[in-house]
C-alpha positions in Angstrom: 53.4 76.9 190.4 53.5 80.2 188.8 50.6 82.3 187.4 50.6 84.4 184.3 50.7 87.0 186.2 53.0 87.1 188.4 56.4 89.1 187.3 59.3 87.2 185.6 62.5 87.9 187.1 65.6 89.5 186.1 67.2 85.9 184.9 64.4 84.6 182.3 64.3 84.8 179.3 61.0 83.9 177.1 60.5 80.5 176.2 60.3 81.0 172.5 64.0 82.6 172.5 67.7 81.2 171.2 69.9 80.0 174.1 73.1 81.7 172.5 74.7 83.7 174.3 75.7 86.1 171.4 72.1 86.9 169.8 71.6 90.2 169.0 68.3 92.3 169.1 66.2 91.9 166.1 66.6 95.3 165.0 70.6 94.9 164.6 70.1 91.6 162.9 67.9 93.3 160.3 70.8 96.5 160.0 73.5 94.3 159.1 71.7 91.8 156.7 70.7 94.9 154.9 74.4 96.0 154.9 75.5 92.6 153.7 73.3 92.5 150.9 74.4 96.4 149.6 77.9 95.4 150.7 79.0 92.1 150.5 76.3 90.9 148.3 77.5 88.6 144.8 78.2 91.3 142.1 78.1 90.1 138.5 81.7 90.0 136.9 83.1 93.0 135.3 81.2 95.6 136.8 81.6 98.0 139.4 79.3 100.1 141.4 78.2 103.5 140.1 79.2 105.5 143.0 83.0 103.8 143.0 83.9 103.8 139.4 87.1 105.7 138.6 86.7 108.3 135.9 88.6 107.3 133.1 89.2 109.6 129.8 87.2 108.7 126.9 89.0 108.0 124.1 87.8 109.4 120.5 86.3 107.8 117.5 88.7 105.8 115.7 89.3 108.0 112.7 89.2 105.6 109.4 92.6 105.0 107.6 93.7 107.9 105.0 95.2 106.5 102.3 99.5 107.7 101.6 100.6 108.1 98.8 101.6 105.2 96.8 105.5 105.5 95.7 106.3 104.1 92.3 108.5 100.7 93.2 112.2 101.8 93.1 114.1 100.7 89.9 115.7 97.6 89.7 119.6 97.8 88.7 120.4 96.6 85.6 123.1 93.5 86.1 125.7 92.7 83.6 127.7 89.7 83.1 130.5 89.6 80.7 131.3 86.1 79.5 133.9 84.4 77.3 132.7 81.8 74.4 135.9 80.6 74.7 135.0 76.7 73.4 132.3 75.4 71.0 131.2 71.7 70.6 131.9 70.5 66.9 129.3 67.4 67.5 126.7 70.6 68.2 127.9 72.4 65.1 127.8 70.0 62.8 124.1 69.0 63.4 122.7 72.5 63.7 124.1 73.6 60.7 123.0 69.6 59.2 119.8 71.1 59.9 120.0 74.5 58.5 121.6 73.3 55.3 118.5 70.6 54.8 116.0 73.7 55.4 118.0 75.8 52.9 117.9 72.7 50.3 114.0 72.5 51.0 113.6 76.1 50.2 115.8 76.0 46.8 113.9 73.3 45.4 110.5 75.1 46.3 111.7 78.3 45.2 113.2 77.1 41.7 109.8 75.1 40.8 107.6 78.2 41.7 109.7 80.3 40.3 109.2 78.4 36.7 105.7 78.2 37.5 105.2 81.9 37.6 107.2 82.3 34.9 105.3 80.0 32.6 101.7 81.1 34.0 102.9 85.2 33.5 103.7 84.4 29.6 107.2 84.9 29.7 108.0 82.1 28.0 106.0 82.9 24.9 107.5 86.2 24.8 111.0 85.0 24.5 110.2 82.3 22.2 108.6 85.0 19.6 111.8 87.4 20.4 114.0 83.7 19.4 112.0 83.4 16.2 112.6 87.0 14.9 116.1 86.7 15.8 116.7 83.5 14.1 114.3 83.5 11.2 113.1 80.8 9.4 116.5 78.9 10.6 115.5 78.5 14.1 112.4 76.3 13.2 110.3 75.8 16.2 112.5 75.8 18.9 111.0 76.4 22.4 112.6 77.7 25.9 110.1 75.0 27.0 111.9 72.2 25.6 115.1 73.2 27.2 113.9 74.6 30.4 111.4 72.4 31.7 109.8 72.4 34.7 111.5 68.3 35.8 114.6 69.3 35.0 114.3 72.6 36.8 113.6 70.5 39.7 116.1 68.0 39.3 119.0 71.0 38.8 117.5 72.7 42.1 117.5 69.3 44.1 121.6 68.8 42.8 122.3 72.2 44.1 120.3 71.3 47.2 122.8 68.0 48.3 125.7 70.0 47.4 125.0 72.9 49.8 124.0 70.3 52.0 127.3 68.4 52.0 129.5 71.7 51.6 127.7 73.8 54.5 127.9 71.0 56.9 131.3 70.6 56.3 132.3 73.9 56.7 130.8 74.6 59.3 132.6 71.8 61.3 135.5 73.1 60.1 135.1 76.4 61.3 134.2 75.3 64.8 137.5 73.4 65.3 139.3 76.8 64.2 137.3 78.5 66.4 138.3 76.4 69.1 142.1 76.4 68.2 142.2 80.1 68.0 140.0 80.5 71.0 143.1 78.9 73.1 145.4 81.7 72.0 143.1 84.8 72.2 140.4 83.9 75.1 137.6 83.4 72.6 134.8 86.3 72.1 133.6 88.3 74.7 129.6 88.5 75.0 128.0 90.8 77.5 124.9 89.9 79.0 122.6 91.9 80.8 118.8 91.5 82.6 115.7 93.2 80.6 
């Protein structure tokens, strides 16, 4: 039975120590932790350490856009298409020109009544009359322009003339588009030339 104080040998090793054979003294354990953790320590993502970043060149303020010049949009070319009427419809004809020749009838009616109105409102009528009765003398008695120009039988004379042109415009018309189409055959029809704005 051993003593505290008698010597240890050689061999033994404390009783509080690790069994391993490769433990190292505490001072090298406490080197290479401290290396580990300024070495091989996590290093957030992204980022390098001061002393090893590469020196890069620093590029300059983005300068803001200038404005060009704006160019006026280049001119578009004028097309042109030449084309040959070298056919018309007669069914077309005839009712465009029906048409027509009922707006022209409207419009000769209109225009004949107002015309008398004026006429009569302006004194017109009086003034002929008196011109009548010096002319005549006592022998033309009381004749009027009134009694043989009224205003119904204006109308009525204006509406006759109406129909007619009616009748005789649609007519002709018709006419004149089967000539047109005859000819057409023999001379190509008429040009027209046709071109963008």
């Amino acid at each position: 039975m051993s003593t505290s104080g008698t010597p240890r040998s050689g061999g033994q090793r404390p009783a509080g120590g690790s069994s391993a054979k490769g433990a190292a003294p505490r001072g090298t354990q406490q080197r290479s932790s401290g290396q580990g953790a300024r070495q091989g320590g996590p290093r957030p993502q992204g980022t390098r350490p001061a002393g090893n970043a590469p020196s890069r060149p620093q590029r300059p303020a983005q300068r803001p856009a200038q404005q060009g010049l704006v160019r006026p949009a280049p001119k578009a070319k004028v097309r042109k298409a030449r084309l040959l009427v070298s056919k018309v419809d007669p069914w077309s004809v005839l009712k465009m020109a029906f048409l027509l020749s009922v707006a022209l009838g409207i419009v000769t009616v209109v225009g004949a009544v107002v015309l008398w109105t004026v006429m009569d409102l302006t004194g017109i009528f009086d003034q002929v009359n008196d011109l009548l009765a010096q002319v005549l003398g006592s022998e033309g008695g009381s004749f009027t322009v009134q009694q043989l120009i009224s205003l119904g039988q204006v109308a009525s004379f204006a509406t006759i003339i109406a129909v007619v042109n009616v009748v005789l415009l649609t007519a002709l018309s018709m006419l004149a588009a089967v000539l047109y189409n005859i000819s057409s055959t023999l001379v190509g029809g008429i040009g027209v030339t046709l071109t963008d704005d």
